[in-house]
mmCIF file of the N, C-alpha and C atoms, coordinates in Angstrom:
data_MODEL
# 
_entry.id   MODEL 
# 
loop_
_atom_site.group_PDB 
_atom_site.id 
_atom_site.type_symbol 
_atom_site.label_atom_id 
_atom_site.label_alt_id 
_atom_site.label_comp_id 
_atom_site.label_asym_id 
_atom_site.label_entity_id 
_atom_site.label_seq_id 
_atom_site.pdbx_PDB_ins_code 
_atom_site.Cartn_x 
_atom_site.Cartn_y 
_atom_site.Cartn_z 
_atom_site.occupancy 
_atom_site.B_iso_or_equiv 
_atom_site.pdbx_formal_charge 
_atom_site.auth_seq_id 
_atom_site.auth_comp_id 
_atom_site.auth_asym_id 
_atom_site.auth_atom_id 
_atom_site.pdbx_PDB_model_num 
ATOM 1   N N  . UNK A 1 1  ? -12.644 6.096  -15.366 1.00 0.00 ? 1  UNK A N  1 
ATOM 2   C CA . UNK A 1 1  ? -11.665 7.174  -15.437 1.00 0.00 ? 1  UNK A CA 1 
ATOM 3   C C  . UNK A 1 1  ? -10.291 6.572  -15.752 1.00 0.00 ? 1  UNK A C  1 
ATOM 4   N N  . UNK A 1 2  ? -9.532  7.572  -16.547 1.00 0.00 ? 2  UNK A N  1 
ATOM 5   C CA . UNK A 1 2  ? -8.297  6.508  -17.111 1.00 0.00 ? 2  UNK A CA 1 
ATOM 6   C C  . UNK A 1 2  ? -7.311  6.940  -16.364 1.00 0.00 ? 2  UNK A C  1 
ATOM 7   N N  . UNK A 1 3  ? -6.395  6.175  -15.719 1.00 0.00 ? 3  UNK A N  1 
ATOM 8   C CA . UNK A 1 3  ? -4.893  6.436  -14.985 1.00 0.00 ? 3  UNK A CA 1 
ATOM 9   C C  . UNK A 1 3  ? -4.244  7.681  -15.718 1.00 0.00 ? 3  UNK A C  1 
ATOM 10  N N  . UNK A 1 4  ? -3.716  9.040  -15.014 1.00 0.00 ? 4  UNK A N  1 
ATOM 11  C CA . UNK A 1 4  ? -3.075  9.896  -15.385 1.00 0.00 ? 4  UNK A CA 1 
ATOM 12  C C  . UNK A 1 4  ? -1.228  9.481  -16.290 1.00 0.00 ? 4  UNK A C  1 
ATOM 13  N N  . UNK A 1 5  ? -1.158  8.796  -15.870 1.00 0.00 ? 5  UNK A N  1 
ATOM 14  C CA . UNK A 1 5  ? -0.036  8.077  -16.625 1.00 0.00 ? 5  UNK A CA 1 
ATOM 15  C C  . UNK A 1 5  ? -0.352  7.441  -18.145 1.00 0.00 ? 5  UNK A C  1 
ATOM 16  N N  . UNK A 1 6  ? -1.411  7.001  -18.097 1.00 0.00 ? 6  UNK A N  1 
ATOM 17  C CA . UNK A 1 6  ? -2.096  6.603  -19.687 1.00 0.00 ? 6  UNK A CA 1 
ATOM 18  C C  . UNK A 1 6  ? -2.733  7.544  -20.188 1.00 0.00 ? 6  UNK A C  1 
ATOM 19  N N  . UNK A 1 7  ? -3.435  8.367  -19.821 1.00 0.00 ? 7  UNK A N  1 
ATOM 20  C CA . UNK A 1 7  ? -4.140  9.707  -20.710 1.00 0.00 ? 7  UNK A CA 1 
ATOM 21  C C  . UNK A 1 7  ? -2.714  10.375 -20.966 1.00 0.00 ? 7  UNK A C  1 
ATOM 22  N N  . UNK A 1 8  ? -1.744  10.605 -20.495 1.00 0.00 ? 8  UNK A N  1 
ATOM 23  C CA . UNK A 1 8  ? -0.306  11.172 -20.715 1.00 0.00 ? 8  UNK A CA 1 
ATOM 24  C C  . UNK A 1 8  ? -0.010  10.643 -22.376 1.00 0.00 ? 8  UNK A C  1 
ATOM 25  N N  . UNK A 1 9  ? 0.458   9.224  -21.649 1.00 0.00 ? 9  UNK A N  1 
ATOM 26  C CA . UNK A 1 9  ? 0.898   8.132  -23.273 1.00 0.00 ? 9  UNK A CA 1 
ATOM 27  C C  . UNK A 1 9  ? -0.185  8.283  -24.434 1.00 0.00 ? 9  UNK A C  1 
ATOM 28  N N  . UNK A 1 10 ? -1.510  8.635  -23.743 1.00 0.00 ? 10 UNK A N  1 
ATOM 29  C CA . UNK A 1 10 ? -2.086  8.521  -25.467 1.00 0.00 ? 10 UNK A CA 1 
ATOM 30  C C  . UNK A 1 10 ? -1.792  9.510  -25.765 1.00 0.00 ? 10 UNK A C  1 
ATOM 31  N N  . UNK A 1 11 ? -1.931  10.951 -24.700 1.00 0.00 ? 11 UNK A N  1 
ATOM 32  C CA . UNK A 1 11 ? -1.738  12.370 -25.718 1.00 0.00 ? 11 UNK A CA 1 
ATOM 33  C C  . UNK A 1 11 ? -0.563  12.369 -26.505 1.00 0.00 ? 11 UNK A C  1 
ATOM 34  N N  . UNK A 1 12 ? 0.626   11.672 -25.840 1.00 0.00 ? 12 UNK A N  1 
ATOM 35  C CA . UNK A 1 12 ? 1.543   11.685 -26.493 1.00 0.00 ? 12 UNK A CA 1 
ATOM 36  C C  . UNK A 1 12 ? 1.610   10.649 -28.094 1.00 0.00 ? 12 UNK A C  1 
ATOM 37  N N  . UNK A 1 13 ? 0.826   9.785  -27.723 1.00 0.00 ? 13 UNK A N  1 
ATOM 38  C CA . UNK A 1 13 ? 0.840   9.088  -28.995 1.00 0.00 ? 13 UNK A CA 1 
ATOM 39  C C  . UNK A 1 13 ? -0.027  9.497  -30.029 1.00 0.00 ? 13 UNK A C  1 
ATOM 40  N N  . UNK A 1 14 ? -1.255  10.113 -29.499 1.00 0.00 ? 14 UNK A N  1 
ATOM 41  C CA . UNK A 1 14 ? -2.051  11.019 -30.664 1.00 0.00 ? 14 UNK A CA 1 
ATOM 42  C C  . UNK A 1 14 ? -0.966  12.193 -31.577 1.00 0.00 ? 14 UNK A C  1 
ATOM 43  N N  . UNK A 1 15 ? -0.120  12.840 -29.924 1.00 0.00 ? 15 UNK A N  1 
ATOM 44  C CA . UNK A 1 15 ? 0.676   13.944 -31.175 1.00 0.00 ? 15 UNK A CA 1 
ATOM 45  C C  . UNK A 1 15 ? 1.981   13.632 -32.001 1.00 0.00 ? 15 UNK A C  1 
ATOM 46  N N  . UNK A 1 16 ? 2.375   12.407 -31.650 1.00 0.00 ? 16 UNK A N  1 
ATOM 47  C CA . UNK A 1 16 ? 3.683   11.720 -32.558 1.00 0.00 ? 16 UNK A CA 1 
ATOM 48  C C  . UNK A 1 16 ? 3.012   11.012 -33.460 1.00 0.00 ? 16 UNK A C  1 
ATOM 49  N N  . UNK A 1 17 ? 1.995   10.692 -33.507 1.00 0.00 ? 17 UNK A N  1 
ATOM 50  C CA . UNK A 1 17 ? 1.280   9.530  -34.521 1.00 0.00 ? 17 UNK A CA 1 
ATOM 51  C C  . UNK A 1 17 ? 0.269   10.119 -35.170 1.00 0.00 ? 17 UNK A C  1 
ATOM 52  N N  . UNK A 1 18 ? -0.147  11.621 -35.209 1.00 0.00 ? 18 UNK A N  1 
ATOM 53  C CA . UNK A 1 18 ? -1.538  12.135 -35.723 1.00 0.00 ? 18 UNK A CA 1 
ATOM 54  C C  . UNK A 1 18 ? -2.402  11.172 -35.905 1.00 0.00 ? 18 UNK A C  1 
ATOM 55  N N  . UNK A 1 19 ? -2.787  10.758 -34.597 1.00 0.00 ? 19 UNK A N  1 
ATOM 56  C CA . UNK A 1 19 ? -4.439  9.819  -34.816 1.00 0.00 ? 19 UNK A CA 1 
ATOM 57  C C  . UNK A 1 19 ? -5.025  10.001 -33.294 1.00 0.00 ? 19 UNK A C  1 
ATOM 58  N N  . UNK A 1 20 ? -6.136  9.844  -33.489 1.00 0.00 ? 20 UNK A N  1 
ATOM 59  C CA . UNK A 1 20 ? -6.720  9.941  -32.098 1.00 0.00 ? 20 UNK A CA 1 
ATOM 60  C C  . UNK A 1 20 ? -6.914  8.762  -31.407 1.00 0.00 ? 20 UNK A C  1 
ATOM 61  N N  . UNK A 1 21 ? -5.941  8.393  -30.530 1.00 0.00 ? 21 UNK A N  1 
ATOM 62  C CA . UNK A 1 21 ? -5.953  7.333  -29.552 1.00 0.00 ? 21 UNK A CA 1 
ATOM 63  C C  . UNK A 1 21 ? -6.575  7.603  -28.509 1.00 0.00 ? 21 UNK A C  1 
ATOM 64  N N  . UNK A 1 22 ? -7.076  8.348  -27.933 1.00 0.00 ? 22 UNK A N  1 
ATOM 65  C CA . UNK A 1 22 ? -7.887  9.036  -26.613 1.00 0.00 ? 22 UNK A CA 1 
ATOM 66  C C  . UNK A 1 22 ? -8.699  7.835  -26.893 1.00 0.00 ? 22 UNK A C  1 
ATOM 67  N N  . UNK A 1 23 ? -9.715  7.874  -28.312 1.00 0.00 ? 23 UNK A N  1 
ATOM 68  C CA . UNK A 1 23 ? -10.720 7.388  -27.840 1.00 0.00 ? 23 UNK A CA 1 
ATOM 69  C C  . UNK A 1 23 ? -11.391 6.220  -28.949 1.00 0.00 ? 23 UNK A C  1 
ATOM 70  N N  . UNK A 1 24 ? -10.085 5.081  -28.664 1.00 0.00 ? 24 UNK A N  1 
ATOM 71  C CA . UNK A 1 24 ? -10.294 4.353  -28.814 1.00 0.00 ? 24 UNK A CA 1 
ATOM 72  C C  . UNK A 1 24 ? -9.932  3.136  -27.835 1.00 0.00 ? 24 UNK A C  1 
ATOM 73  N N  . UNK A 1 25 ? -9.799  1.884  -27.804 1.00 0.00 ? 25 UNK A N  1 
ATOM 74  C CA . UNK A 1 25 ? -10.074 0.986  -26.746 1.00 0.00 ? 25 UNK A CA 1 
ATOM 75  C C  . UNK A 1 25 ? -8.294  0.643  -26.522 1.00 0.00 ? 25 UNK A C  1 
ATOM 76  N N  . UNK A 1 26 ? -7.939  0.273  -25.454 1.00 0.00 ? 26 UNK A N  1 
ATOM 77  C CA . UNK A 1 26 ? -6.673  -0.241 -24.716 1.00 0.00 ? 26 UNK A CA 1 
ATOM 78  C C  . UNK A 1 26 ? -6.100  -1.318 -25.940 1.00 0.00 ? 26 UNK A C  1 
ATOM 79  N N  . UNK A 1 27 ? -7.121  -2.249 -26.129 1.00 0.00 ? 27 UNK A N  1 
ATOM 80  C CA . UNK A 1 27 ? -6.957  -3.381 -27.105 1.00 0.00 ? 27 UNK A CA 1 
ATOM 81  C C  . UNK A 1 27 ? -6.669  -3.064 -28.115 1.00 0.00 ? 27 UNK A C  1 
ATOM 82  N N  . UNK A 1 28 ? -7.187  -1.999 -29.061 1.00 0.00 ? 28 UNK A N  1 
ATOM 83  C CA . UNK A 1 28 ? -7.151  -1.522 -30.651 1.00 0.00 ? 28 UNK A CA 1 
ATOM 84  C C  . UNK A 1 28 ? -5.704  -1.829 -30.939 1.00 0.00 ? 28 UNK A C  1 
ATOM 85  N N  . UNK A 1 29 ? -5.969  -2.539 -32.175 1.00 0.00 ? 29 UNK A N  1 
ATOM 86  C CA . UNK A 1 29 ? -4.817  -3.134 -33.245 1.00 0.00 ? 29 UNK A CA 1 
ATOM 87  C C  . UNK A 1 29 ? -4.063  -1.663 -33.506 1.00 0.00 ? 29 UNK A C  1 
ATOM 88  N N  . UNK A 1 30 ? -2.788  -1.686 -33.561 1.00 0.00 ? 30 UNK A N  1 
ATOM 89  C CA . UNK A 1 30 ? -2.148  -0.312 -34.087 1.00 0.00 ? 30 UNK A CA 1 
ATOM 90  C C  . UNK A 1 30 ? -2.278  -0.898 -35.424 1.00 0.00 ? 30 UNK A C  1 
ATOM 91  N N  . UNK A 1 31 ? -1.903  -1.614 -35.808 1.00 0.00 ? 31 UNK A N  1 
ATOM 92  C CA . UNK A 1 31 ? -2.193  -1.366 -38.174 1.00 0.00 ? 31 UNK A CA 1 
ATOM 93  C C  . UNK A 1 31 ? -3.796  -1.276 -38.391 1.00 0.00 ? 31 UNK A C  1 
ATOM 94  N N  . UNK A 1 32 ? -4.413  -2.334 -38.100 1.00 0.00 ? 32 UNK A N  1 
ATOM 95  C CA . UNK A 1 32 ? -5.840  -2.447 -38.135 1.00 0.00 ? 32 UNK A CA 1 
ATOM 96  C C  . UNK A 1 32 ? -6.349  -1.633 -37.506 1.00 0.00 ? 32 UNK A C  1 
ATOM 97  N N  . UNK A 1 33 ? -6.261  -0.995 -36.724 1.00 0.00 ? 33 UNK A N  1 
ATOM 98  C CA . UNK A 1 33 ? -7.669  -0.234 -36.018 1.00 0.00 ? 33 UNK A CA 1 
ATOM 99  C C  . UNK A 1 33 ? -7.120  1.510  -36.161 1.00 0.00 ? 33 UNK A C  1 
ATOM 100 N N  . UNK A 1 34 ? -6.197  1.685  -35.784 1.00 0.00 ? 34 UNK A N  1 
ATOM 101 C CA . UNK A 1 34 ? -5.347  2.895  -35.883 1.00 0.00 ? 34 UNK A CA 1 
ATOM 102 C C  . UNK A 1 34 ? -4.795  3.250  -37.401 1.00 0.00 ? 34 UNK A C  1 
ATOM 103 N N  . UNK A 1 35 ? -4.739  2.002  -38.452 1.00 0.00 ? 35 UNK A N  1 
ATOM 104 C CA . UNK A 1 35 ? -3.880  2.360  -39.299 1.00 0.00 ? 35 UNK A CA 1 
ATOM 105 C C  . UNK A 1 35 ? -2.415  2.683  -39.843 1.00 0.00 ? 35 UNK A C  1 
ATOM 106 N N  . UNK A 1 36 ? -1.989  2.431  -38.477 1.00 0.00 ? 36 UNK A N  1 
ATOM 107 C CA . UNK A 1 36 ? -0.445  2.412  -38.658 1.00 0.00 ? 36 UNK A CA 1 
ATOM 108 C C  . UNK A 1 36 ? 0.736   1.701  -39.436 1.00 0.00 ? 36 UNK A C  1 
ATOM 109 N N  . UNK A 1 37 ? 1.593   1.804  -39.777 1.00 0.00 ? 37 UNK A N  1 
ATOM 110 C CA . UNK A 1 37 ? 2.515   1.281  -41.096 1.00 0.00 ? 37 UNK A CA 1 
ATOM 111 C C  . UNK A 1 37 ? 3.410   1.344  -39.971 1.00 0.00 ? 37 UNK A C  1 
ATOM 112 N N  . UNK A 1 38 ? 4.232   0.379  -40.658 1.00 0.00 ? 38 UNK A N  1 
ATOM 113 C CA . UNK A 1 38 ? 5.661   -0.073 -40.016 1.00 0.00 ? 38 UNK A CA 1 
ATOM 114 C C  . UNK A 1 38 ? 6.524   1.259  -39.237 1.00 0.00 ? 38 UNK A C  1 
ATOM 115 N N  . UNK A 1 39 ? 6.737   2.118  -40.071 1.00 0.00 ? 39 UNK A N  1 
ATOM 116 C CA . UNK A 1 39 ? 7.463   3.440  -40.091 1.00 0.00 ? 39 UNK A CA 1 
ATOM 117 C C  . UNK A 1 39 ? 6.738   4.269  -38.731 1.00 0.00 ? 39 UNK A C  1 
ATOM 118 N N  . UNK A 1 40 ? 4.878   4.138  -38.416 1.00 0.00 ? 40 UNK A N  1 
ATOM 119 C CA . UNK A 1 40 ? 4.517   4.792  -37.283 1.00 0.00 ? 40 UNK A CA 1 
ATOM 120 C C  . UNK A 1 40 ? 4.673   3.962  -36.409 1.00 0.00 ? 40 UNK A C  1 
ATOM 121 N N  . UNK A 1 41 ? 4.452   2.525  -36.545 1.00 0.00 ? 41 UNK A N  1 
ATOM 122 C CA . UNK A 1 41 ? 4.933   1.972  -35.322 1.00 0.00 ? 41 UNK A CA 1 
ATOM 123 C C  . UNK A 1 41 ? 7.081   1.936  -34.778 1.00 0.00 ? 41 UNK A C  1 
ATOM 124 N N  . UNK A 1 42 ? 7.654   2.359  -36.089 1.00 0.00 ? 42 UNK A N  1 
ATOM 125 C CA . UNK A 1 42 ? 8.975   2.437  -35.434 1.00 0.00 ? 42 UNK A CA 1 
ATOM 126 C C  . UNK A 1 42 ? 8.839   4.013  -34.521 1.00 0.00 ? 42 UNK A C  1 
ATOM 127 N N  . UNK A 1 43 ? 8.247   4.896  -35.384 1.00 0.00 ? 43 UNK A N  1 
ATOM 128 C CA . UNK A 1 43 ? 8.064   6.015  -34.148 1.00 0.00 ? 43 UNK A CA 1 
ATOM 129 C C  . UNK A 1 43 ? 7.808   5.988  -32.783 1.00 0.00 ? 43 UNK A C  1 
ATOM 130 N N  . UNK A 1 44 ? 6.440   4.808  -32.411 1.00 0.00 ? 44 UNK A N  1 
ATOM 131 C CA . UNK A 1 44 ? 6.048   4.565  -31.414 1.00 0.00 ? 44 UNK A CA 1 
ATOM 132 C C  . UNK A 1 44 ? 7.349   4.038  -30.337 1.00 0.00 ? 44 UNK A C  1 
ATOM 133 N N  . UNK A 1 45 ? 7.783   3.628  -31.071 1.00 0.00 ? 45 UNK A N  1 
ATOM 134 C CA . UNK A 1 45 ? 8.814   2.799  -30.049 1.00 0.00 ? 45 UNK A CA 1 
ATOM 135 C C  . UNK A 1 45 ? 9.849   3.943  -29.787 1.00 0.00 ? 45 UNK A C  1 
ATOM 136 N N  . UNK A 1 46 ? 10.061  4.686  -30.641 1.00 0.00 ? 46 UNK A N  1 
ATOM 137 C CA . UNK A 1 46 ? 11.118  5.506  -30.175 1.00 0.00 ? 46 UNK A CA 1 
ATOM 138 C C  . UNK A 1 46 ? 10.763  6.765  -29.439 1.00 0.00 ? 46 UNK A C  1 
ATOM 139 N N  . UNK A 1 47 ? 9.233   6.730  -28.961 1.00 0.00 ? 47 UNK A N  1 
ATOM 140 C CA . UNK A 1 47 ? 8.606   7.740  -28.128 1.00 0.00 ? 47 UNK A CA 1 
ATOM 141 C C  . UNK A 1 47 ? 8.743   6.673  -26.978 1.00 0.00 ? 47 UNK A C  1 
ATOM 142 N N  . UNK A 1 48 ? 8.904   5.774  -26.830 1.00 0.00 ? 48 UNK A N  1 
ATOM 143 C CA . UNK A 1 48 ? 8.889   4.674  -26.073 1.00 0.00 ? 48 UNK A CA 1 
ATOM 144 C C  . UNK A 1 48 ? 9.882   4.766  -25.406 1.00 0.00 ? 48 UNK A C  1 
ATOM 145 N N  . UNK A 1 49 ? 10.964  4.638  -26.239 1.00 0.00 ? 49 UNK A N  1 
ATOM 146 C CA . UNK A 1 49 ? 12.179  4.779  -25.794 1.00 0.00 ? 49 UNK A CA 1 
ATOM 147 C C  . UNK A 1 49 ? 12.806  5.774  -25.033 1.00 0.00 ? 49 UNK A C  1 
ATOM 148 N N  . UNK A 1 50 ? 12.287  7.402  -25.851 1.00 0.00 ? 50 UNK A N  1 
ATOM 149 C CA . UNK A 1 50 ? 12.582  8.328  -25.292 1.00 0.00 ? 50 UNK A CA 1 
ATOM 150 C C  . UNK A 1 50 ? 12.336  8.897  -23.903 1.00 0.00 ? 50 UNK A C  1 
ATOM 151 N N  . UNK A 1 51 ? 10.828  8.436  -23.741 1.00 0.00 ? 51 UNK A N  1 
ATOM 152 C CA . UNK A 1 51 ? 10.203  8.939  -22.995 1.00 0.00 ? 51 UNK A CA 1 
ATOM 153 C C  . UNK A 1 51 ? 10.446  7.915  -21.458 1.00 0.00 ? 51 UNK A C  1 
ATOM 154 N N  . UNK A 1 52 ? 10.681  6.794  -21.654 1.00 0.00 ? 52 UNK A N  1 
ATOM 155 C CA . UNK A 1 52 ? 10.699  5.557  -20.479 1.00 0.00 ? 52 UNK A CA 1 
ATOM 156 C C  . UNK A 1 52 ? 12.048  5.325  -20.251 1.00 0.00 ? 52 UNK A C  1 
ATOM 157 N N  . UNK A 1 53 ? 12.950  5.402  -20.977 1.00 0.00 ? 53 UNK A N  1 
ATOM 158 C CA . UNK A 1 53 ? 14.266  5.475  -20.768 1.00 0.00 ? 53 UNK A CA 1 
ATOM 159 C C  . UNK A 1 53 ? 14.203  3.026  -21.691 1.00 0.00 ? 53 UNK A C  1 
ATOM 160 N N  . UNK A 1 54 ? 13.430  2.859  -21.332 1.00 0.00 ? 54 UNK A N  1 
ATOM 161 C CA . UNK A 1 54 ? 13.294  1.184  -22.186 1.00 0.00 ? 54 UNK A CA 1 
ATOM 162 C C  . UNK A 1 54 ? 14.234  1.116  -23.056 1.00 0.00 ? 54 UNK A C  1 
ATOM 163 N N  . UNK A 1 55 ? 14.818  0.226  -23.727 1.00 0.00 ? 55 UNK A N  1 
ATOM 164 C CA . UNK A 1 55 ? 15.614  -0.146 -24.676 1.00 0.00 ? 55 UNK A CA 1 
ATOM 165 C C  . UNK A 1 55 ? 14.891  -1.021 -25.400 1.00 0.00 ? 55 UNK A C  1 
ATOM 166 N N  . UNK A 1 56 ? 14.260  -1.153 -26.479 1.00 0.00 ? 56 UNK A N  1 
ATOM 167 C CA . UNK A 1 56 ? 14.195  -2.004 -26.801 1.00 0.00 ? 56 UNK A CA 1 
ATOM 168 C C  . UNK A 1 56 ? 14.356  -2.861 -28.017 1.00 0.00 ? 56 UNK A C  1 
ATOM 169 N N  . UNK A 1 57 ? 14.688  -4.450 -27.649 1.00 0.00 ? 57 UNK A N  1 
ATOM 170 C CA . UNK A 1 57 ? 15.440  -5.318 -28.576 1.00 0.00 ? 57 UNK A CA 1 
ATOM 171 C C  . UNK A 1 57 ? 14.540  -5.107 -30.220 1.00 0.00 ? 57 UNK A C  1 
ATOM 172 N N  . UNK A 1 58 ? 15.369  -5.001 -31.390 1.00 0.00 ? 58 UNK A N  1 
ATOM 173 C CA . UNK A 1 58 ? 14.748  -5.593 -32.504 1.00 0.00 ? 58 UNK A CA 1 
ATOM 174 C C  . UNK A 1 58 ? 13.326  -6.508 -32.182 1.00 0.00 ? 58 UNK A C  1 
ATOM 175 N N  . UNK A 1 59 ? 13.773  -8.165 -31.997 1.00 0.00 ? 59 UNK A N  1 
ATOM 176 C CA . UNK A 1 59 ? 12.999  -8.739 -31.769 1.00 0.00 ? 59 UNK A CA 1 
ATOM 177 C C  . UNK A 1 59 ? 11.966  -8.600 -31.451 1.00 0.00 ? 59 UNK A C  1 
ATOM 178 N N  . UNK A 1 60 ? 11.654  -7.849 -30.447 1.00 0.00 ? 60 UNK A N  1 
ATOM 179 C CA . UNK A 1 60 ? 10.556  -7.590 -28.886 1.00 0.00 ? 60 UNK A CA 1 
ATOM 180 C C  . UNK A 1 60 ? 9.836   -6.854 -29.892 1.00 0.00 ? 60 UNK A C  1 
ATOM 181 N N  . UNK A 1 61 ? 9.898   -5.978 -31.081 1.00 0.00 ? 61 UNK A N  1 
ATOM 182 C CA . UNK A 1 61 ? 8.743   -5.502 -31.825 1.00 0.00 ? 61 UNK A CA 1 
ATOM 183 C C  . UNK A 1 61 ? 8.023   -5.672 -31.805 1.00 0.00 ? 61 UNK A C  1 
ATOM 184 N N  . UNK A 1 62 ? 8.175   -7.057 -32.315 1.00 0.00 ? 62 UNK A N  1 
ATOM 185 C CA . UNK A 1 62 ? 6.592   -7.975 -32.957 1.00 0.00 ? 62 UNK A CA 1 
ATOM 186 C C  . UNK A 1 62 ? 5.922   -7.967 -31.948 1.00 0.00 ? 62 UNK A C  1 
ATOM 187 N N  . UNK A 1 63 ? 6.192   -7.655 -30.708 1.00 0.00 ? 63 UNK A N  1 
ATOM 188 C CA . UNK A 1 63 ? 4.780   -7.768 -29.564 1.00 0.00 ? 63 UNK A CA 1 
ATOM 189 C C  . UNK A 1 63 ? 3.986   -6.896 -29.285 1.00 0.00 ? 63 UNK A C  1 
ATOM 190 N N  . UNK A 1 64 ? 4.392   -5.821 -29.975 1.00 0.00 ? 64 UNK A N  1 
ATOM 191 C CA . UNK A 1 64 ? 3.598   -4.351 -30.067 1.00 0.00 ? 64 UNK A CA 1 
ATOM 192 C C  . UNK A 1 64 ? 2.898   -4.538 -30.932 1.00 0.00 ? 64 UNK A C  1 
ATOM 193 N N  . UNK A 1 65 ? 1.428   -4.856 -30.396 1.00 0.00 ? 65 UNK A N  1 
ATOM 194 C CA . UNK A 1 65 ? 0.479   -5.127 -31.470 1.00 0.00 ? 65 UNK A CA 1 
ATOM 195 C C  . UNK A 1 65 ? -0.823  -4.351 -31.094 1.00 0.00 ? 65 UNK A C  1 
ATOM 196 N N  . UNK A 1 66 ? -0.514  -3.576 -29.836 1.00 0.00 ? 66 UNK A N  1 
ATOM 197 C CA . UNK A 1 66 ? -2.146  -2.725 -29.322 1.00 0.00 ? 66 UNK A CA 1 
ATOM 198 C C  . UNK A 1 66 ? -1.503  -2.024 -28.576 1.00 0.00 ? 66 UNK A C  1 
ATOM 199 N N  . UNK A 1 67 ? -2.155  -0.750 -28.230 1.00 0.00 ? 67 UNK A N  1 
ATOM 200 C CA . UNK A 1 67 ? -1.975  0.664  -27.640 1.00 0.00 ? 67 UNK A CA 1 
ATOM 201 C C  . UNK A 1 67 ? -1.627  -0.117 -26.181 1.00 0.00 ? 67 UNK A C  1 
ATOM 202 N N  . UNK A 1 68 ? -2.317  -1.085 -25.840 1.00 0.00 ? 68 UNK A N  1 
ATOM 203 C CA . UNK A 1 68 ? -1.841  -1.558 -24.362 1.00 0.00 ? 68 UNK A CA 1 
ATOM 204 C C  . UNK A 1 68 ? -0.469  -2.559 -24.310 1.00 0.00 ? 68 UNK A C  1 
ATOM 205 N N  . UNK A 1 69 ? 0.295   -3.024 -25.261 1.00 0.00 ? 69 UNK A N  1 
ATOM 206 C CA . UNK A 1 69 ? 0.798   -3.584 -25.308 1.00 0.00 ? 69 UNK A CA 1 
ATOM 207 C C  . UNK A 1 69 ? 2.047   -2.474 -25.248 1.00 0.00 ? 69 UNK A C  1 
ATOM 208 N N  . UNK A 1 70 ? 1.812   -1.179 -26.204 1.00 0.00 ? 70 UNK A N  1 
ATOM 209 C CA . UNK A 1 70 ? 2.756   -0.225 -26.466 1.00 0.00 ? 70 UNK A CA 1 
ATOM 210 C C  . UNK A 1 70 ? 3.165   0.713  -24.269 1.00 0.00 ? 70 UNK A C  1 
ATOM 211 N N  . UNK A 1 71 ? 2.007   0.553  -23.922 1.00 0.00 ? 71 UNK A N  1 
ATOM 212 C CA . UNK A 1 71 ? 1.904   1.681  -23.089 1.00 0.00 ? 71 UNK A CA 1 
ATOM 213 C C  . UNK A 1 71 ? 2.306   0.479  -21.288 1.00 0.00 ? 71 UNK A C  1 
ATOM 214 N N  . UNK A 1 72 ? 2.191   -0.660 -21.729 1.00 0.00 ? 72 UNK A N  1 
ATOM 215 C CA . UNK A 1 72 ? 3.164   -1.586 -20.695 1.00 0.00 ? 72 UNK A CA 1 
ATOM 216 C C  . UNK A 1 72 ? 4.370   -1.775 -21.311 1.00 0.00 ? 72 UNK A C  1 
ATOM 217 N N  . UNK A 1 73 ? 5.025   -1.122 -21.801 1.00 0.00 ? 73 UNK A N  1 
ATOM 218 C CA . UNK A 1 73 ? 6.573   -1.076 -22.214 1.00 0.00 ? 73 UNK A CA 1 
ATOM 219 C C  . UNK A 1 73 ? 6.610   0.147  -22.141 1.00 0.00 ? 73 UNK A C  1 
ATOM 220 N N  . UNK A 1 74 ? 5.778   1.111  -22.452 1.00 0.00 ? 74 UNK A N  1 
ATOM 221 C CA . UNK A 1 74 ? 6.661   2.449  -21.906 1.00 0.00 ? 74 UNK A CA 1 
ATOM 222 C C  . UNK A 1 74 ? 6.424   2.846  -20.020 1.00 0.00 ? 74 UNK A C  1 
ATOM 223 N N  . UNK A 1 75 ? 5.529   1.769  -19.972 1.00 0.00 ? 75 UNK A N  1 
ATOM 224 C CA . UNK A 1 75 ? 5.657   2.428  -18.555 1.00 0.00 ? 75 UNK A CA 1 
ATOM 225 C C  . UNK A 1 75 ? 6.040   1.482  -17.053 1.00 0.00 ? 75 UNK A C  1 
ATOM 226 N N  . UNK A 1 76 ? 7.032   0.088  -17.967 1.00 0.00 ? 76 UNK A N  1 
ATOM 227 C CA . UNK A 1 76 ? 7.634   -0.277 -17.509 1.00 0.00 ? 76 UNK A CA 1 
ATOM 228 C C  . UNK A 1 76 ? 9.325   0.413  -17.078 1.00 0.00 ? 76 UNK A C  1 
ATOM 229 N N  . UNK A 1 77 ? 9.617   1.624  -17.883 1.00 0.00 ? 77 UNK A N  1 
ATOM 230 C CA . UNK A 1 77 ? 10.170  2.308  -17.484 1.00 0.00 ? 77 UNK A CA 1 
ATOM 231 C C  . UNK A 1 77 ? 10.372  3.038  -16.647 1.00 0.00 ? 77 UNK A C  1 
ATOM 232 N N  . UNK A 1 78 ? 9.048   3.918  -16.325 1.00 0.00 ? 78 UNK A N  1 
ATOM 233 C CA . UNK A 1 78 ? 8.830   4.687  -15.627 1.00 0.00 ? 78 UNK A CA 1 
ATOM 234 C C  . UNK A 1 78 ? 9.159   4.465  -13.711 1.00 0.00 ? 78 UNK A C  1 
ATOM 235 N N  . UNK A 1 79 ? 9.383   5.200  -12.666 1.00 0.00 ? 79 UNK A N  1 
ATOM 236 C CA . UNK A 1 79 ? 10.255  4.402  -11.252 1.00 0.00 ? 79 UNK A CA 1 
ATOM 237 C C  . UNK A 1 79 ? 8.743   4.493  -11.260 1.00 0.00 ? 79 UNK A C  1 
ATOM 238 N N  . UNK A 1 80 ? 8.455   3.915  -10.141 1.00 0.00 ? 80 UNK A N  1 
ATOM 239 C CA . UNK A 1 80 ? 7.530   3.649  -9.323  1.00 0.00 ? 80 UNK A CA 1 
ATOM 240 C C  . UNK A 1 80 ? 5.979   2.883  -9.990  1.00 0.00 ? 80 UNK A C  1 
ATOM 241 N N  . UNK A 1 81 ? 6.180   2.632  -11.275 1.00 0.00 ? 81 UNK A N  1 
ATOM 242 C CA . UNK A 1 81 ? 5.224   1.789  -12.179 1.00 0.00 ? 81 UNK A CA 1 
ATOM 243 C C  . UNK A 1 81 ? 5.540   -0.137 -11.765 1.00 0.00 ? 81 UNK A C  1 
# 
């Protein structure tokens, strides 16, 4: 059963990203497995942003490389995470 805080982040990332992240794996590549281009992963981050209150650096991009990588930065925001 998946943490109510992550079934949250994917719905939200299925409906900012039109793809179905529900049901694919924590690990899945966002370009490779999802298909995503530069432009959906800048979205991601700025659902990231919006939603977690996170800031995050230019740099720190490049580490967003899987739905789990995306969803421990947005919910390093979150109080009590």
């Amino acid at each position: 059963m998946l943490d109510v805080e992550y079934q949250r982040f994917l719905a939200l990332v299925g409906e900012t990203l039109a793809v179905d992240a529900v049901s694919v794996s924590p690990d899945a590549d966002l370009k490779r497995d999802l298909g995503l281009d530069s432009l959906d992963i800048l979205e991601l981050v700025i659902l990231i942003e919006t939603e977690s209150g996170v800031q995050l650096a230019g740099e720190g991009l490049q580490y967003i490389t899987t739905l789990a990588d995306a969803y421990a930065l947005w919910s390093s925001g979150k109080p009590g995470t």
